[in-house]
mmCIF file as Biopython writes it, N, C-alpha, C and O atoms, coordinates in Angstrom:
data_model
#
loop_
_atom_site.group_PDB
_atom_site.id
_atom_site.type_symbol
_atom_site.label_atom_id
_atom_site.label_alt_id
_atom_site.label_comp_id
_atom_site.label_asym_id
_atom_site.label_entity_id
_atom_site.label_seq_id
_atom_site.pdbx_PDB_ins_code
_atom_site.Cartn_x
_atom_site.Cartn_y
_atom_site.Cartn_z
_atom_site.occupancy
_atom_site.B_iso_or_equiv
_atom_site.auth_seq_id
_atom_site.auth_asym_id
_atom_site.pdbx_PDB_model_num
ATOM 1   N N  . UNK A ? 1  ? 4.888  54.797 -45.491  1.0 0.0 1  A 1 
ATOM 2   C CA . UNK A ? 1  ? 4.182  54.721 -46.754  1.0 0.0 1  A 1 
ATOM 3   C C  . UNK A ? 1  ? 3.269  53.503 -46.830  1.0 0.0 1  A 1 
ATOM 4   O O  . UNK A ? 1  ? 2.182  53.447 -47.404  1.0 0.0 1  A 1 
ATOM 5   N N  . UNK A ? 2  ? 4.040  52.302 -45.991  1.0 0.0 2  A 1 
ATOM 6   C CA . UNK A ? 2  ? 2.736  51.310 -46.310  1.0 0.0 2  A 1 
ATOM 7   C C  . UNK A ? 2  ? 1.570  51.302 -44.959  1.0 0.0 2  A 1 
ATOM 8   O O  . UNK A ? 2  ? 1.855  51.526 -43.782  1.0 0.0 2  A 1 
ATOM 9   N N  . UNK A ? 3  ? 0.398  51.023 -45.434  1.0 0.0 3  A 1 
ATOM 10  C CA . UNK A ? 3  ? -0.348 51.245 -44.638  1.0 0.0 3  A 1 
ATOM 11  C C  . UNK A ? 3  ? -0.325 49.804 -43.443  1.0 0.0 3  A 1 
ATOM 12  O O  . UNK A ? 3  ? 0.217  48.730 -43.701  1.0 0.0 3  A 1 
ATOM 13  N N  . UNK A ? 4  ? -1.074 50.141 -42.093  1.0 0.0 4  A 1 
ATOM 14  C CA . UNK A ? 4  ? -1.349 49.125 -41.289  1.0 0.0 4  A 1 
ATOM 15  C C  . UNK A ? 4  ? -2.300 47.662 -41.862  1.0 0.0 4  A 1 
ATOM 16  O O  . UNK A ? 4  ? -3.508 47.667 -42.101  1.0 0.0 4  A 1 
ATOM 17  N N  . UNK A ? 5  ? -1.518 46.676 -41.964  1.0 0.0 5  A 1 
ATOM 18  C CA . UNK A ? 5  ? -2.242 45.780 -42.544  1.0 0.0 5  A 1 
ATOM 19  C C  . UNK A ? 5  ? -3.038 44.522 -41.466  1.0 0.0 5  A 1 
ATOM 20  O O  . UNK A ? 5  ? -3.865 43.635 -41.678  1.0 0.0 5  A 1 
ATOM 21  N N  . UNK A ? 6  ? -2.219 45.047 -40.137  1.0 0.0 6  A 1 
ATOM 22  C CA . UNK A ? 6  ? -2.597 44.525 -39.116  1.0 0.0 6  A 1 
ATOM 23  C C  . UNK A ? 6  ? -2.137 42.785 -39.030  1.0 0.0 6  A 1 
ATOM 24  O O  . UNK A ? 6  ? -1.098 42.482 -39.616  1.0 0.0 6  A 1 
ATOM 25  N N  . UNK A ? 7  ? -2.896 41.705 -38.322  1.0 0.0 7  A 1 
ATOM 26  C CA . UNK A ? 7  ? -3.140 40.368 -38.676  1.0 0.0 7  A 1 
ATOM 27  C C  . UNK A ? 7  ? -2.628 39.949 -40.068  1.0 0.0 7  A 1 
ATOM 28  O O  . UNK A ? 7  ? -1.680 39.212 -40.339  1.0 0.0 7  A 1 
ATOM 29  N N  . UNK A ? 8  ? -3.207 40.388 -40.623  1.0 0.0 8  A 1 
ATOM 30  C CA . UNK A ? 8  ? -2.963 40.232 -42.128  1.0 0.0 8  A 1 
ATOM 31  C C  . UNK A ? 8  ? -1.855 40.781 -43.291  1.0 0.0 8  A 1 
ATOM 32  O O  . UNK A ? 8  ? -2.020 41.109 -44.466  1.0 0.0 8  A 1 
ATOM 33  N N  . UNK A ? 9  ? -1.010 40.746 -42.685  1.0 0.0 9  A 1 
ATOM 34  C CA . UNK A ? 9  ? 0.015  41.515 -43.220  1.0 0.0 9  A 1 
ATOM 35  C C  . UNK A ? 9  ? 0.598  40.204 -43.780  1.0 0.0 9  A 1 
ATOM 36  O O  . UNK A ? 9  ? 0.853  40.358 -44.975  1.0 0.0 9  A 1 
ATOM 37  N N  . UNK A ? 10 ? 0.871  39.077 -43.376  1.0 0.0 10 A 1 
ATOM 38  C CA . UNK A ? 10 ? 1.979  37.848 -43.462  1.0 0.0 10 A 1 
ATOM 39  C C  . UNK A ? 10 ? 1.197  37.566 -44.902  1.0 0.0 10 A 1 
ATOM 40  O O  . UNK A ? 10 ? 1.828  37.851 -45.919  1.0 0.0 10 A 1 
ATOM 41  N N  . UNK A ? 11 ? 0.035  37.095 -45.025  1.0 0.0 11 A 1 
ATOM 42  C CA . UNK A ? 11 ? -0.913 36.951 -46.366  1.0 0.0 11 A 1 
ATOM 43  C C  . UNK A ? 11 ? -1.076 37.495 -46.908  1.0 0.0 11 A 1 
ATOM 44  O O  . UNK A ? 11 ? -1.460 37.118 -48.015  1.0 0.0 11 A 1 
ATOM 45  N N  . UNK A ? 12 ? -0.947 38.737 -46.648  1.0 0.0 12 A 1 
ATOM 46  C CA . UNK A ? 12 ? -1.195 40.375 -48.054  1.0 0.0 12 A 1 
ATOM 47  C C  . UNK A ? 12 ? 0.509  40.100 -48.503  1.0 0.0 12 A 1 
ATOM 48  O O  . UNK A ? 12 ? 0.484  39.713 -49.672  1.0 0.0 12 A 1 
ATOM 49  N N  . UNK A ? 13 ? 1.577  40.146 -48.133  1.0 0.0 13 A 1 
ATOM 50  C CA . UNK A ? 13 ? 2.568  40.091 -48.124  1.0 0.0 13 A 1 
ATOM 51  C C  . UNK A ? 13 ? 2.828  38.861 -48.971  1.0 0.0 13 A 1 
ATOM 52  O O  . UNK A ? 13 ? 2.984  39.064 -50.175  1.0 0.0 13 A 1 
ATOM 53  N N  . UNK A ? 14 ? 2.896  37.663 -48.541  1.0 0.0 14 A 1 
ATOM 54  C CA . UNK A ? 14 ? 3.368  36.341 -49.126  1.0 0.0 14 A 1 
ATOM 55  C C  . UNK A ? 14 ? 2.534  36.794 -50.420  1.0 0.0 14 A 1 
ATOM 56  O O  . UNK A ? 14 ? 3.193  36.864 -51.458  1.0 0.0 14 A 1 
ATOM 57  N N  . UNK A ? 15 ? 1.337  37.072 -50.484  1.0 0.0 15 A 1 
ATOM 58  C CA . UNK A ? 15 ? 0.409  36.757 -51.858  1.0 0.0 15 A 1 
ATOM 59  C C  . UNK A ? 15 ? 0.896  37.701 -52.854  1.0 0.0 15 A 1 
ATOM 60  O O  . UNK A ? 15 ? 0.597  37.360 -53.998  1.0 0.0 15 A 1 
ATOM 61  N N  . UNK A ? 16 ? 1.535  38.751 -52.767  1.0 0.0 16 A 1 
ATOM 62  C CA . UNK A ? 16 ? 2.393  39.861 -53.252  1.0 0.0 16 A 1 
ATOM 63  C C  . UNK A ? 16 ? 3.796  39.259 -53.654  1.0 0.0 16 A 1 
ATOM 64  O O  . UNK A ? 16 ? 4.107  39.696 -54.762  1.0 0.0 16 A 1 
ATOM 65  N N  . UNK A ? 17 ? 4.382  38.735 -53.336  1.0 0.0 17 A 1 
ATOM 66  C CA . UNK A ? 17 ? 5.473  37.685 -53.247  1.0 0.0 17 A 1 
ATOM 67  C C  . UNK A ? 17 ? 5.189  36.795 -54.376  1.0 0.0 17 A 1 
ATOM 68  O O  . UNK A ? 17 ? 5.826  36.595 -55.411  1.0 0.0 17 A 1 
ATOM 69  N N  . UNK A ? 18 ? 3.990  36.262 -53.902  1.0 0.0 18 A 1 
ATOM 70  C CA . UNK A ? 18 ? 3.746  35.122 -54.940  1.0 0.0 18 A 1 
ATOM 71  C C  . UNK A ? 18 ? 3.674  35.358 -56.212  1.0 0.0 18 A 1 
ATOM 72  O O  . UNK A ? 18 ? 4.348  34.703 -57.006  1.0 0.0 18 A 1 
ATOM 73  N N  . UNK A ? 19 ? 2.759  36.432 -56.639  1.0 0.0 19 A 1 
ATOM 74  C CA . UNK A ? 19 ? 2.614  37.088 -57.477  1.0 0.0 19 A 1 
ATOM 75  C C  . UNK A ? 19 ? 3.660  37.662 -58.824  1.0 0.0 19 A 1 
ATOM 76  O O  . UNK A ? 19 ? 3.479  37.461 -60.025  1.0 0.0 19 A 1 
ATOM 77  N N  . UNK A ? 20 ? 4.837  38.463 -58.128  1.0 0.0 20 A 1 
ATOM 78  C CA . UNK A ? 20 ? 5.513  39.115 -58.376  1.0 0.0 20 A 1 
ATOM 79  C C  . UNK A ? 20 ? 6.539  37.793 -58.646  1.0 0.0 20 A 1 
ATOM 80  O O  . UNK A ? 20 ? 7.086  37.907 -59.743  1.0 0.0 20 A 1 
ATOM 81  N N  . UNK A ? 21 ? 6.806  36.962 -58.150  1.0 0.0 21 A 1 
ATOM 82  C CA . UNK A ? 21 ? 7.733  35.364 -58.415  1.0 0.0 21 A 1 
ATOM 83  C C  . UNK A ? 21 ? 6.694  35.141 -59.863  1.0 0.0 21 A 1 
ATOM 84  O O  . UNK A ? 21 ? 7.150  35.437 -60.968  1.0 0.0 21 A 1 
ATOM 85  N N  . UNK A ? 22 ? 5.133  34.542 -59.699  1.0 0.0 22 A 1 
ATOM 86  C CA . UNK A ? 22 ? 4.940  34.186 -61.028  1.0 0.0 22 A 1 
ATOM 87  C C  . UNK A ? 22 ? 4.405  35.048 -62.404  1.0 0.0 22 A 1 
ATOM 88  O O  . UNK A ? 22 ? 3.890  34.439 -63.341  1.0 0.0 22 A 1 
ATOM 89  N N  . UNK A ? 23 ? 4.530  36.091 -62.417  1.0 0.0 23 A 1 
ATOM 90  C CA . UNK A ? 23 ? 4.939  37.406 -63.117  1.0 0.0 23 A 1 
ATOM 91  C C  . UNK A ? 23 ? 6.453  37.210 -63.668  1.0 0.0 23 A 1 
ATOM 92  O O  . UNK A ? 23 ? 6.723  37.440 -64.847  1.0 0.0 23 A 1 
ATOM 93  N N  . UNK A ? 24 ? 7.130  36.900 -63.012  1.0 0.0 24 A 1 
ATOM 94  C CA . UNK A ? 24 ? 8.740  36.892 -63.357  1.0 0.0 24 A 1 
ATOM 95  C C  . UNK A ? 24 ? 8.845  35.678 -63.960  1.0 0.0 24 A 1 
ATOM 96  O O  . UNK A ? 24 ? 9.635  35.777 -64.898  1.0 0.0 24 A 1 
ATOM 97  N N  . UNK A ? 25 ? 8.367  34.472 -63.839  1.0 0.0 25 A 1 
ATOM 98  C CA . UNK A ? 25 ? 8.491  33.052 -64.504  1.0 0.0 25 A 1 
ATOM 99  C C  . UNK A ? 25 ? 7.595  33.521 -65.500  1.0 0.0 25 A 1 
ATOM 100 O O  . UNK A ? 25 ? 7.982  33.035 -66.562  1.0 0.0 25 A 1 
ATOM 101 N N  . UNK A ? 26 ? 6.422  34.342 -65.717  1.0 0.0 26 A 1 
ATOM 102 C CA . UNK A ? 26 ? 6.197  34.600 -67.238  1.0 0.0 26 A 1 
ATOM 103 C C  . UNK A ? 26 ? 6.468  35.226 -68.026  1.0 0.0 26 A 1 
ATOM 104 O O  . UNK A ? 26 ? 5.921  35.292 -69.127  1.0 0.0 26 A 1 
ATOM 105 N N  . UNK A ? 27 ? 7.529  35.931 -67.575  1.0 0.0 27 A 1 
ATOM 106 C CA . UNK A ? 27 ? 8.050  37.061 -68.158  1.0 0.0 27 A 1 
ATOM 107 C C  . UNK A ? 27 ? 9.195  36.333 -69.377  1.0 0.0 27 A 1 
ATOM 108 O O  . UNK A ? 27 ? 9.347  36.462 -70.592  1.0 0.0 27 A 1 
ATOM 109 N N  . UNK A ? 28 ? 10.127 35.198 -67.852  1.0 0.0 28 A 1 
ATOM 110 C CA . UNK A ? 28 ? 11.049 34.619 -68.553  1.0 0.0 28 A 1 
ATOM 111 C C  . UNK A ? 28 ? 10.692 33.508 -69.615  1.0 0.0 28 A 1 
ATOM 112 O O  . UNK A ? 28 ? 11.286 33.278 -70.668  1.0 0.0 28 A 1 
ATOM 113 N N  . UNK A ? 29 ? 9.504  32.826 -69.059  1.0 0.0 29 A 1 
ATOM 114 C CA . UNK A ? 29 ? 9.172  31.698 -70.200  1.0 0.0 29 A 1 
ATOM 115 C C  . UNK A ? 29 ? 9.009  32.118 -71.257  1.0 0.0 29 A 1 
ATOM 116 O O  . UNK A ? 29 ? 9.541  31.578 -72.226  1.0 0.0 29 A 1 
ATOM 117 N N  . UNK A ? 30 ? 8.210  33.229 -71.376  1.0 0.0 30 A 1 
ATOM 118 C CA . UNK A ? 30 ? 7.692  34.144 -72.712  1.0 0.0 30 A 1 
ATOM 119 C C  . UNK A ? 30 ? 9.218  34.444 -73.471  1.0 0.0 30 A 1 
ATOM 120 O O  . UNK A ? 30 ? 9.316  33.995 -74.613  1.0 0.0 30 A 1 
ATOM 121 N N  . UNK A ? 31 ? 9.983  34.913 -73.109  1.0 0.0 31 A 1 
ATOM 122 C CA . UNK A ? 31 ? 10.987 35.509 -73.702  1.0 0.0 31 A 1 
ATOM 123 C C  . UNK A ? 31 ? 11.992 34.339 -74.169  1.0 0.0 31 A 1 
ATOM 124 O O  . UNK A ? 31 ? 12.548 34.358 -75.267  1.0 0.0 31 A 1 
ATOM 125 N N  . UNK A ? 32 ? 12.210 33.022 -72.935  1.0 0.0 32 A 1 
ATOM 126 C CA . UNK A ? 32 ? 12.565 31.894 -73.850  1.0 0.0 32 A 1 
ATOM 127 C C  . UNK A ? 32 ? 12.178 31.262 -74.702  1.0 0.0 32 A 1 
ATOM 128 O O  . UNK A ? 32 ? 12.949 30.785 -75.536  1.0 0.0 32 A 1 
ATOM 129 N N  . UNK A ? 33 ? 10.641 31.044 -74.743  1.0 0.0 33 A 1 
ATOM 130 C CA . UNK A ? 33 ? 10.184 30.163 -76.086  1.0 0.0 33 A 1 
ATOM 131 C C  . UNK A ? 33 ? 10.140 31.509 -76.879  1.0 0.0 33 A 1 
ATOM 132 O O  . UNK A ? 33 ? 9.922  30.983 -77.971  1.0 0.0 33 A 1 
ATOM 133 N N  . UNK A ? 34 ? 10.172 32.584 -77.109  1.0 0.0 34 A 1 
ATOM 134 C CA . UNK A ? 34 ? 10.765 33.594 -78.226  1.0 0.0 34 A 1 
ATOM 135 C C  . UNK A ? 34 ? 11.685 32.923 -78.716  1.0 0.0 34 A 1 
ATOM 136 O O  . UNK A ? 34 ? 11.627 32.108 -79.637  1.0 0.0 34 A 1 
ATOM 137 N N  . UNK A ? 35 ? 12.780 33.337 -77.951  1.0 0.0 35 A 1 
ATOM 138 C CA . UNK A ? 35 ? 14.298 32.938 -78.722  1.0 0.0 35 A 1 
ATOM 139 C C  . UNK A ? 35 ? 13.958 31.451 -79.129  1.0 0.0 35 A 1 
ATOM 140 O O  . UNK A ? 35 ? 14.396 31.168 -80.244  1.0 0.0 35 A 1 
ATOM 141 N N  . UNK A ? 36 ? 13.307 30.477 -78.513  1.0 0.0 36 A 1 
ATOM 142 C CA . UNK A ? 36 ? 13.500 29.074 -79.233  1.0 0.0 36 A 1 
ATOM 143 C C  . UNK A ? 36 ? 12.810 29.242 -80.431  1.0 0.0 36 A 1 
ATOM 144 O O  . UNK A ? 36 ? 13.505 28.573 -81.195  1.0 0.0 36 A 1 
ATOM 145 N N  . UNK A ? 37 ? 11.741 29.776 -81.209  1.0 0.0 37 A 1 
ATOM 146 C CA . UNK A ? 37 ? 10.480 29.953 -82.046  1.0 0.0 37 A 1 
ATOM 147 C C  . UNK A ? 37 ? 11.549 30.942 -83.173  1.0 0.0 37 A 1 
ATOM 148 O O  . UNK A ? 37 ? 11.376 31.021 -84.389  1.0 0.0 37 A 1 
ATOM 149 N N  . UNK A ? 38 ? 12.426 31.487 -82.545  1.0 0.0 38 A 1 
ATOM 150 C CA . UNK A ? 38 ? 12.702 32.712 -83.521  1.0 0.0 38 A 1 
ATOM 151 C C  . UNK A ? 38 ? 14.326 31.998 -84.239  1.0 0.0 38 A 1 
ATOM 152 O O  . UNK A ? 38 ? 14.712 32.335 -85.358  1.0 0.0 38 A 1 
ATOM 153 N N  . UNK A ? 39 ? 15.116 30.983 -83.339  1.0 0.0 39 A 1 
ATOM 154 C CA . UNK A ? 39 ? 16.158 30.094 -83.871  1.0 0.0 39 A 1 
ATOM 155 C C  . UNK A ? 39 ? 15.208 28.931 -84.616  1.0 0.0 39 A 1 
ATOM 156 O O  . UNK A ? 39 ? 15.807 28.614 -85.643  1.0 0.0 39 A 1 
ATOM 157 N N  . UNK A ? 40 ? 14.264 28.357 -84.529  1.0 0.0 40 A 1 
ATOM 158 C CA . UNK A ? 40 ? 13.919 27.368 -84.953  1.0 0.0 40 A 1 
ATOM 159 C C  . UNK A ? 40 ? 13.190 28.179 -86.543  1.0 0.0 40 A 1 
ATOM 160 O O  . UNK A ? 40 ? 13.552 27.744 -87.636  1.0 0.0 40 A 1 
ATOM 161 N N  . UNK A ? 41 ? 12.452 29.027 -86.475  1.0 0.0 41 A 1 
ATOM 162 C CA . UNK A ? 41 ? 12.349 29.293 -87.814  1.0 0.0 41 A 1 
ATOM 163 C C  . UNK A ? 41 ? 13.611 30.121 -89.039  1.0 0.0 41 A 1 
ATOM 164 O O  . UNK A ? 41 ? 13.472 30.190 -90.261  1.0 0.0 41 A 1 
ATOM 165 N N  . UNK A ? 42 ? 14.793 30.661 -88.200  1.0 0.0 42 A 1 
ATOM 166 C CA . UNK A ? 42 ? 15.752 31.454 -88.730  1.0 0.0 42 A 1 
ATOM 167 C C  . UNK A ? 42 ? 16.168 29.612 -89.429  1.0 0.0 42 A 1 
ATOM 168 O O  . UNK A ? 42 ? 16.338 29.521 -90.644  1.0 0.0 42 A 1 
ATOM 169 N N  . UNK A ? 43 ? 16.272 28.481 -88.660  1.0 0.0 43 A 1 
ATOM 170 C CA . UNK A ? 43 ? 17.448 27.797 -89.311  1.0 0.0 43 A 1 
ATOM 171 C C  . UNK A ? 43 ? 15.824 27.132 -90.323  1.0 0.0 43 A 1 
ATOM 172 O O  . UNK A ? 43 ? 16.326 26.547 -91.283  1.0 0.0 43 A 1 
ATOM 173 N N  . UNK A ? 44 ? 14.737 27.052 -90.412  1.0 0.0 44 A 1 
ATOM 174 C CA . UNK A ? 44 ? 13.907 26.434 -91.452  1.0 0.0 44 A 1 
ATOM 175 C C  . UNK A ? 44 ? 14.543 27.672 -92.634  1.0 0.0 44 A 1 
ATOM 176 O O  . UNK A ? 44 ? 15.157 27.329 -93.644  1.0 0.0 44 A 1 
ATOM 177 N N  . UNK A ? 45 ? 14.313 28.863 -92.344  1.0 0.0 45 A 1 
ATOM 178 C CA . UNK A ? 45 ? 14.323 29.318 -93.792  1.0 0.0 45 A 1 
ATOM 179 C C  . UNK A ? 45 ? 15.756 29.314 -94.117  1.0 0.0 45 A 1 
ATOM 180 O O  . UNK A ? 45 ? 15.857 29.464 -95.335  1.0 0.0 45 A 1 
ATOM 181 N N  . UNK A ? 46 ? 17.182 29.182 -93.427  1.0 0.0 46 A 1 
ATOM 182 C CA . UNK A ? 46 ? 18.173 28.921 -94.013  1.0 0.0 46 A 1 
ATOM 183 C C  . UNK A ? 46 ? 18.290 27.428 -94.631  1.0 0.0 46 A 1 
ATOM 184 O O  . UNK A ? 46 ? 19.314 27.222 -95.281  1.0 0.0 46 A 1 
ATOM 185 N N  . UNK A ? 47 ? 17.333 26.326 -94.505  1.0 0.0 47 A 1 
ATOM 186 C CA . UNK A ? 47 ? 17.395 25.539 -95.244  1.0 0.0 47 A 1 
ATOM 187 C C  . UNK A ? 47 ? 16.634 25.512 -96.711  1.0 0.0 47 A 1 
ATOM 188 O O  . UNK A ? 47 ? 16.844 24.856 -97.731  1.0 0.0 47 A 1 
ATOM 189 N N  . UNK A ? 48 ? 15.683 26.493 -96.372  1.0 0.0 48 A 1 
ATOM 190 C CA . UNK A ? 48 ? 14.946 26.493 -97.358  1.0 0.0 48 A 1 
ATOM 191 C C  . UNK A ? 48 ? 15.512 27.351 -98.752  1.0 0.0 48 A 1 
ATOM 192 O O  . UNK A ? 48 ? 15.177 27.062 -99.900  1.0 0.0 48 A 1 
ATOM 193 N N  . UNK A ? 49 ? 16.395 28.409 -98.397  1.0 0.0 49 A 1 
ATOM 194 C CA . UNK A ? 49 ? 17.107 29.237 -99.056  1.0 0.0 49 A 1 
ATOM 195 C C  . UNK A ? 49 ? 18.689 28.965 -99.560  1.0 0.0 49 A 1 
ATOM 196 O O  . UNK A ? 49 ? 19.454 29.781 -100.074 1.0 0.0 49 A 1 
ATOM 197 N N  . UNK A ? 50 ? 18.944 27.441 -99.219  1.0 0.0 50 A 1 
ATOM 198 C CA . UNK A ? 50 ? 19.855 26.812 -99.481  1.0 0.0 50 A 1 
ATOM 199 C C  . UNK A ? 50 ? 20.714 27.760 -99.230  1.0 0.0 50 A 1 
ATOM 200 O O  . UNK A ? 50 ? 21.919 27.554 -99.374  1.0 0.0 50 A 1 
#
């Protein structure tokens, strides 16, 4: 299924790698500063709502 990439396979490869690693670190950063943004305003309006 994958085609002959020849020479260039180690660099089509790693850069695919690379990719797919920083895809996944934005996936996770995104989804942690969620949860931090979404606890940090849940406890403002429980102060605010006494």
């Amino acid at each position: 299924m994958m085609p002959d990439l020849g020479k260039y396979a180690d660099a089509v490869l790693s850069a695919y790698a690379a990719s797919i690693v920083l895809l996944i670190g934005i996936v996770v950063l995104s989804v942690w500063q969620s949860r931090r943004a979404k606890a940090a305003l849940e406890e403002v309006e429980k102060r605010r709502n006494g």
